[in-house]
N, C-alpha and C positions, 0 to 999 in steps of 0.2 A: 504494500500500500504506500509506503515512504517512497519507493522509488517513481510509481505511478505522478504523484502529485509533486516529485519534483520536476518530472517530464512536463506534466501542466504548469508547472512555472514558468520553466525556458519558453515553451510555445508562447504563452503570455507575454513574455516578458520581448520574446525574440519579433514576435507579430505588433507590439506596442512602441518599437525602436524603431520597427522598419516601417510604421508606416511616419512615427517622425520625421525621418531620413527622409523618406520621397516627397515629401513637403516642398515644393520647389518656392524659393523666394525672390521678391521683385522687391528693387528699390522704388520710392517714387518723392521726390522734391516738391517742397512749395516751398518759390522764390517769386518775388516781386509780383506776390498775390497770384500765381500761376503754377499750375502742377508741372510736373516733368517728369516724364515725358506725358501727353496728355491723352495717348494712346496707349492701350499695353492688352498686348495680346499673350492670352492664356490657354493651350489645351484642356479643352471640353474636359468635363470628368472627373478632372485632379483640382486637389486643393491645394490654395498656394497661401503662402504668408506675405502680406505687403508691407513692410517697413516703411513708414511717411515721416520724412526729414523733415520738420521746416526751419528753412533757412532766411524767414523774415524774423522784424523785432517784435512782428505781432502774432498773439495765436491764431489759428484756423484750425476750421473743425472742418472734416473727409464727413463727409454724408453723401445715401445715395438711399434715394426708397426703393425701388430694386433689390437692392441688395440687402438692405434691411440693417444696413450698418449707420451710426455717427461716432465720428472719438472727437474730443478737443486732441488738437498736436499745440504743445504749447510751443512762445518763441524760440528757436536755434533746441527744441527738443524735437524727441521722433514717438512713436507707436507704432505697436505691431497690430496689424486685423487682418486675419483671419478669412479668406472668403471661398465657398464653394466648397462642393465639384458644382459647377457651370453647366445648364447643356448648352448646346451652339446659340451663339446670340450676341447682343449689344446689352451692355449695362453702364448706362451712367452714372458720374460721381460731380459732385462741387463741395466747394468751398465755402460753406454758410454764411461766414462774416465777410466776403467778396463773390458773391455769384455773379457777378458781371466778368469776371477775368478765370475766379480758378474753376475751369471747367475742365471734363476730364470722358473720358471712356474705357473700361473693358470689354473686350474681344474676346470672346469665345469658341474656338473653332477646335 
């Protein structure tokens, strides 16, 4: 029986690692009230981790109804979120405290 449940450990454990691992991740900047890149394409499916820099003196908040995300990124801080698996499609994002400039899209294909 000992040995049984330490076999369900490793699998646990070894199936909990690797799907960390395949977490693929994308940078994405706001500067001068603008995401960067404002595009960013993702394979369908997979879930990815977005790290959002911002690189202004003011915060901005990554929102997107779609996606069903908002974070504040405070100034010259970053955030991780978290999105998907995607099916194929367009999902937009902006900039709450500048939606005239930080505009944004992921691609899913």
């Amino acid at each position: 029986m000992r040995k049984f449940k330490t076999v369900l450990f490793l699998i646990a454990l070894f199936g909990f690692s690797h799907s960390v691992m395949a977490t693929e991740t994308i940078e994405l900047i706001i500067k001068d009230h603008k995401f960067s890149p404002e595009t960013i394409t993702i394979p369908a499916g997979k879930k990815i981790k977005l790290i959002v820099k911002n690189m202004d003196a003011t915060p901005e908040e990554f929102e997107s109804y779609v996606l069903h995300r908002e974070k504040i990124i405070q100034p010259k801080g970053k955030a991780k979120i978290f999105i998907g698996p995607l099916k194929p499609g367009r999902y937009p994002f902006f900039g709450e405290f500048h939606a005239d400039t930080a505009k944004g899209v992921i691609v899913a294909k």
